[in-house]
C-alpha positions as a printed Julia matrix, in Angstrom:
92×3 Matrix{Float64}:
  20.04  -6.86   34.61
  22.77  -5.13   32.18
  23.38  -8.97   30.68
  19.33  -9.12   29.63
  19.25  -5.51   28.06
  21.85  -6.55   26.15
  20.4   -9.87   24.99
  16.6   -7.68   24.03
  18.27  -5.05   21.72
  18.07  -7.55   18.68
  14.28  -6.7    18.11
  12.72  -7.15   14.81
  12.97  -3.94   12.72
  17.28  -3.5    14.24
  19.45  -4.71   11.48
  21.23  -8.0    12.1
  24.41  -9.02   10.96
  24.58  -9.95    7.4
  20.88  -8.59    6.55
  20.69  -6.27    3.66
  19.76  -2.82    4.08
  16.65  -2.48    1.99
  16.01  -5.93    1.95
  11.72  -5.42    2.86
  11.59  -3.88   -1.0
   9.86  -7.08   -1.54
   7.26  -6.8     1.45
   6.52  -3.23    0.65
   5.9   -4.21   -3.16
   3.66  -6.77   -2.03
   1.96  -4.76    0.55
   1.17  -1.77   -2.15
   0.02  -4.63   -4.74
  -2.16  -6.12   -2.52
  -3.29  -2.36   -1.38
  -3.31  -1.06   -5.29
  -5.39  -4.2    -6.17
  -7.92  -3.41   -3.75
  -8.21  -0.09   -4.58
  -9.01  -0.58   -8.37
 -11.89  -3.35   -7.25
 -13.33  -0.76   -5.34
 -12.99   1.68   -8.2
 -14.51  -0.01  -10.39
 -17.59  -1.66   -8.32
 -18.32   2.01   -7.1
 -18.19   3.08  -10.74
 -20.37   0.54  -11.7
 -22.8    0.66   -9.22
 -23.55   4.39   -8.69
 -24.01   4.86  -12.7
 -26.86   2.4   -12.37
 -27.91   3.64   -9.56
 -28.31   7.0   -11.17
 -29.12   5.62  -14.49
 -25.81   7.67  -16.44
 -25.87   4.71  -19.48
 -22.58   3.67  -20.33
 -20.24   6.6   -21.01
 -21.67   7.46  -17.35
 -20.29   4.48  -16.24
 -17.11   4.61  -17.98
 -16.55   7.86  -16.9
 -16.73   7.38  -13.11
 -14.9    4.1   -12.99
 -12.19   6.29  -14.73
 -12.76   8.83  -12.47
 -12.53   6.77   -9.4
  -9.7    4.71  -10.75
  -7.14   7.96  -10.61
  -8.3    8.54   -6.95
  -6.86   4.73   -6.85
  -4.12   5.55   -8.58
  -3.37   8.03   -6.15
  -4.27   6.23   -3.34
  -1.52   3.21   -4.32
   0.87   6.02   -5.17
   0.37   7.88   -1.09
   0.87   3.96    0.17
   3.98   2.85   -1.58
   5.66   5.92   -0.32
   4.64   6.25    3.07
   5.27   2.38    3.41
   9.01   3.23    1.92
   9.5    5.91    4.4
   8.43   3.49    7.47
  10.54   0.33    6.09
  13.11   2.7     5.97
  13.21   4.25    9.43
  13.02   0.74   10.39
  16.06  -0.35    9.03
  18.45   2.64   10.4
């Protein structure tokens, strides 16, 4: 039983010899692009559709896709660094 405990502590997240420590920048960057990308789509549709909704014209319009673009902004920003903080606990 020793022998197989042995064998099952390389899990994925453990380093393993010759990995880099840091190397899932890349995944993370991805992630938070895919994430940040989403966000601003979202943004901008909600913009969009509640000035019609509400009939604000354009500077209306304008203003709450800008509006709702910094709470994206922010949004991104809270992912990227709790997704750091995770890859990095991960890799210790």
């Amino acid at each position: 039983m020793a022998g197989s405990q042995e064998a099952g502590s390389n899990v994925a997240g453990s380093n393993v010899v010759g990995a880099p420590r840091g190397g899932h920048l890349f995944t993370v960057l991805s992630a938070t692009a895919l994430v940040a990308t989403e966000a601003f789509a979202t943004a901008i549709a909600a913009g969009w559709a509640l000035a019609g909704l509400l009939n604000l014209g354009d500077v209306g319009e304008y203003a709450l896709m800008g509006l709702f673009a910094l709470v994206a902004v922010y949004v991104s920003i809270v992912y990227f660094r709790r997704a750091v903080r995770v890859e990095a606990s991960l890799a210790v």
